[in-house]
C-alpha positions in Angstrom: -6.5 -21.1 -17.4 -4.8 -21.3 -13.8 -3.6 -24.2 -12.0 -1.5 -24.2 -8.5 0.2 -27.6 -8.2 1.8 -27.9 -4.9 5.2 -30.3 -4.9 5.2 -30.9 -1.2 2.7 -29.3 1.8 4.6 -30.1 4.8 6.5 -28.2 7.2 10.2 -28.0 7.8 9.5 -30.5 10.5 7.4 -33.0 8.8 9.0 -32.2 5.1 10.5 -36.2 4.7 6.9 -37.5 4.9 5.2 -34.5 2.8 7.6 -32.5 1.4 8.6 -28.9 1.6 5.6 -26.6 0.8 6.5 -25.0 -2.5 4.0 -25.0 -5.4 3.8 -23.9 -9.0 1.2 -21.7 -10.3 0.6 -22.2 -14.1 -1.2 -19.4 -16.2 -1.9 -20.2 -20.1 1.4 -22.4 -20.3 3.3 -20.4 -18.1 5.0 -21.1 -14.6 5.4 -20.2 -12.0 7.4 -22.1 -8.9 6.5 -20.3 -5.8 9.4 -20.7 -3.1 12.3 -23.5 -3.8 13.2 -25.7 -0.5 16.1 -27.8 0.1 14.2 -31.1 -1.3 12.9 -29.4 -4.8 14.5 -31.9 -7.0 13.1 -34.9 -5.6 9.8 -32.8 -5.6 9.8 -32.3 -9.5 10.9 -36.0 -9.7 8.0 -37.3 -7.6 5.6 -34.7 -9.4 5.7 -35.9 -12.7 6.7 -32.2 -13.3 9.3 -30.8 -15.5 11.6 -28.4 -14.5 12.5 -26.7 -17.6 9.0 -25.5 -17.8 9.7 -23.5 -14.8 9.7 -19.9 -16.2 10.7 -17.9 -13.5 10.7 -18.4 -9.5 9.4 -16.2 -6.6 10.9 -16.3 -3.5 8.9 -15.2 -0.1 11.9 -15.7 2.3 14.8 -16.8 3.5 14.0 -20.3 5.4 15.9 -23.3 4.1 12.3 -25.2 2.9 11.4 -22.5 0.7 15.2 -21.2 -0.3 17.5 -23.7 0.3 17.2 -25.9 -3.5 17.6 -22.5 -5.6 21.3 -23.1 -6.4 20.7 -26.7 -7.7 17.4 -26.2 -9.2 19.0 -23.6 -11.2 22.1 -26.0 -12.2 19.4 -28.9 -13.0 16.9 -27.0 -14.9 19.5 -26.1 -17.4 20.0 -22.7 -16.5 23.9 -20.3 -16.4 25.3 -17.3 -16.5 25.2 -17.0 -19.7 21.1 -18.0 -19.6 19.9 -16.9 -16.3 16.9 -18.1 -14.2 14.5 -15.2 -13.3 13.7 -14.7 -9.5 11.4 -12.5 -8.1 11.6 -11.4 -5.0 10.9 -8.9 -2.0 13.7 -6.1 -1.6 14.3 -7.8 1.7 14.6 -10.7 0.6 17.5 -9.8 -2.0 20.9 -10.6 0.0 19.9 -14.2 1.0 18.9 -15.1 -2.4 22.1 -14.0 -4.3 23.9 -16.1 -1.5 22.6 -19.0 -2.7 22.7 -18.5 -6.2 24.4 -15.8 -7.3 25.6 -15.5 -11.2 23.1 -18.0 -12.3 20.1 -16.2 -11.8 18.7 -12.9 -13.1 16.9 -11.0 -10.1 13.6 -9.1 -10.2 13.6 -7.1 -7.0 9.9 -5.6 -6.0 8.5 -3.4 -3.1 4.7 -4.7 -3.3 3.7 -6.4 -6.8 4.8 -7.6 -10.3 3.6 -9.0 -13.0 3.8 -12.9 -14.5 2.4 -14.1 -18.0 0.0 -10.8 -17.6 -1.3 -11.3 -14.2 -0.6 -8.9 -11.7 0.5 -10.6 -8.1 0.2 -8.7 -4.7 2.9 -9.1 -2.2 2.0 -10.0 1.2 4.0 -8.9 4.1 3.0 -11.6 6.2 4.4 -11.8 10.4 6.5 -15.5 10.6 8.8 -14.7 13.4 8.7 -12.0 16.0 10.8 -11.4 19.0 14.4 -10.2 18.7 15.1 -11.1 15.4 12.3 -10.9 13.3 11.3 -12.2 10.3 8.5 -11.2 7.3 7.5 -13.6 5.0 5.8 -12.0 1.4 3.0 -13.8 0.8 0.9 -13.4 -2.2 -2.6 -12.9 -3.9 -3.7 -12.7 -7.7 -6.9 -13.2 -9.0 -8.4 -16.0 -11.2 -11.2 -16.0 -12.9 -14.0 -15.7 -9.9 -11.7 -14.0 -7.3 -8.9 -13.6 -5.6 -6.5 -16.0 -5.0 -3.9 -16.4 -1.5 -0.8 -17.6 -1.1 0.0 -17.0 2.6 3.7 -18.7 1.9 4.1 -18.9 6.0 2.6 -16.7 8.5 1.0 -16.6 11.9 -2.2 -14.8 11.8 -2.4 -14.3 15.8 0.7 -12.0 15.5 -0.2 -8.2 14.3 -1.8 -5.2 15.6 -6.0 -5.6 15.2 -6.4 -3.5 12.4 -3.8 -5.8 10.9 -5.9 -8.8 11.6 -8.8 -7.1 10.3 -6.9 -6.4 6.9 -6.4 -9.8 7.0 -9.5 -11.4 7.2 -10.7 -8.8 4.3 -8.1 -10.4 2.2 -8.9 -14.1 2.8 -12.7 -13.5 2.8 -12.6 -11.9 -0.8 -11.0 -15.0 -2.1 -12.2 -18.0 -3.7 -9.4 -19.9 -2.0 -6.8 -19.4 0.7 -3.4 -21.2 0.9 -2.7 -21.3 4.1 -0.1 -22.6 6.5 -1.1 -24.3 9.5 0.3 -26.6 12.4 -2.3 -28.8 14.5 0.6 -30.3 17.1 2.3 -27.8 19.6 2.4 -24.2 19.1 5.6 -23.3 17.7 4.6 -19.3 17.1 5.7 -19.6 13.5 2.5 -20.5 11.8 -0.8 -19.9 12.5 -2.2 -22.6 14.6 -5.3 -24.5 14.0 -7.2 -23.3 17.2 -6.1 -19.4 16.1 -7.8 -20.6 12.2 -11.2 -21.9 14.3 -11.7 -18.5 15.4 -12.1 -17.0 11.9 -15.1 -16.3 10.3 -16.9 -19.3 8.6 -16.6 -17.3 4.9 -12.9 -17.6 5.5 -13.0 -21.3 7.4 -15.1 -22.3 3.7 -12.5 -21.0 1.9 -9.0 -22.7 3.3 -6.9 -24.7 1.5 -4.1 -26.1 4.3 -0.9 -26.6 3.9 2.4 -26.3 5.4 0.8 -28.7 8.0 2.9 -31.3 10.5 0.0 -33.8 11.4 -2.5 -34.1 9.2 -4.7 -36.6 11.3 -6.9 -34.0 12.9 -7.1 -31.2 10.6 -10.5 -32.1 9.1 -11.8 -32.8 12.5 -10.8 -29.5 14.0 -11.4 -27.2 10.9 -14.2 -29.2 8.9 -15.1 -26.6 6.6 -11.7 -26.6 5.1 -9.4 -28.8 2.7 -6.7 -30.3 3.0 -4.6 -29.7 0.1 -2.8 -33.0 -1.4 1.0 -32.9 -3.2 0.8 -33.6 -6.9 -2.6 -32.8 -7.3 -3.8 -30.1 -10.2 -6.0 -27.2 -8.6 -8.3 -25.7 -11.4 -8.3 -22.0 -10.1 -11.0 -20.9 -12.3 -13.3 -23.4 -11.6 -13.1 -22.5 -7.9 -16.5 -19.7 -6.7 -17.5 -18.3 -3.4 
């Protein structure tokens, strides 16, 4: 069975009213925790969640809201040297993550997939910031037991060549659900904004899941084919069909 629980769906701006937008993904009594912000502690204590059931943790990139709580999640969660927490992580990712918690975690360094409690997971190289310094965030996709699963961690879907764009729209219409950041007030160019996600197809507007959002008000309004995920609340993937 797989379940994706997320422990906050805000964005950095609005993460004191939702939280930061970190999840984990539980397969047959293993877990995941996708991305680790700065508030991750009072997330698992609002969640009902344990953190010692945290098996290992994947890290898309460097931001504060998805990095910043790795250090004392470790500490917390019972982890040491001596008993190391497993991160996962993109190759470019690797130098901010053993800044913030070097010697306590044991690091798991991939190009473009790996495997978790015999699931393979694709990585994502998703465009989050352009302009002179750049940034790439890895999401990710696996599949349950209907399709394809997506994890967009943060990206903004108007940036990319047209064949990237194509690629895709390929990717989120072959899944039975798509995690997806989105903003709905000004257009910062970080995320994908909600009038860029009315212009995809409706297979893909059916199949949204939003997160990472600063005002929810009008989401539903503006993209009503689409969910609006809720903190704390267990998403059977299997039971999810095109």
């Amino acid at each position: 069975m797989k379940t994706v629980t997320f422990l906050g769906t805000g964005s950095f701006h609005s993460a004191a009213k939702y939280g930061d937008t970190n999840c984990v993904v539980k397969i047959d009594g293993e877990s995941l925790l996708v991305d680790c912000g700065t508030g991750i502690i009072d997330a698992f204590s609002r969640s009902g969640l344990e953190m010692t059931a945290i098996s290992a943790v994947y890290i898309s990139h460097q931001h504060g809201d998805h990095l910043g709580g790795l250090s004392s999640f470790a500490m917390s969660a019972g982890w040491s040297p001596a008993r190391p927490l497993p991160v996962i992580c993109h190759e470019d990712v690797v130098h901010h993550v053993t800044e913030q918690a070097a010697g306590s975690i044991q690091l798991t360094v991939v190009r473009d997939s790996f495997v978790f409690a015999g699931v393979s997971f694709t990585m994502h190289p998703f465009p989050h910031i352009t302009g002179r310094r750049p940034m790439t965030s890895f999401g990710l996709s696996f599949a349950a037991q209907n399709g394809s699963v997506v994890l967009t961690t943060d990206v903004n879907t108007a940036h990319g060549s047209p064949a990237d764009k194509q690629r895709w729209m390929e990717l989120f219409g072959g899944a039975v659900a798509v995690f997806h950041d989105t903003e709905a007030g000004r257009q910062t160019g970080v995320h994908t904004h909600v009038l860029t996600m009315q212009r995809y197809p409706a297979n893909v507007q059916a199949h949204l899941m939003l997160v990472h959002y600063d005002d929810v008000s009008t989401l539903s309004a503006r993209l009503p084919s689409a969910k609006v995920v809720d903190r704390g609340v267990v998403y059977d993937l299997d039971a999810m069909t095109m």
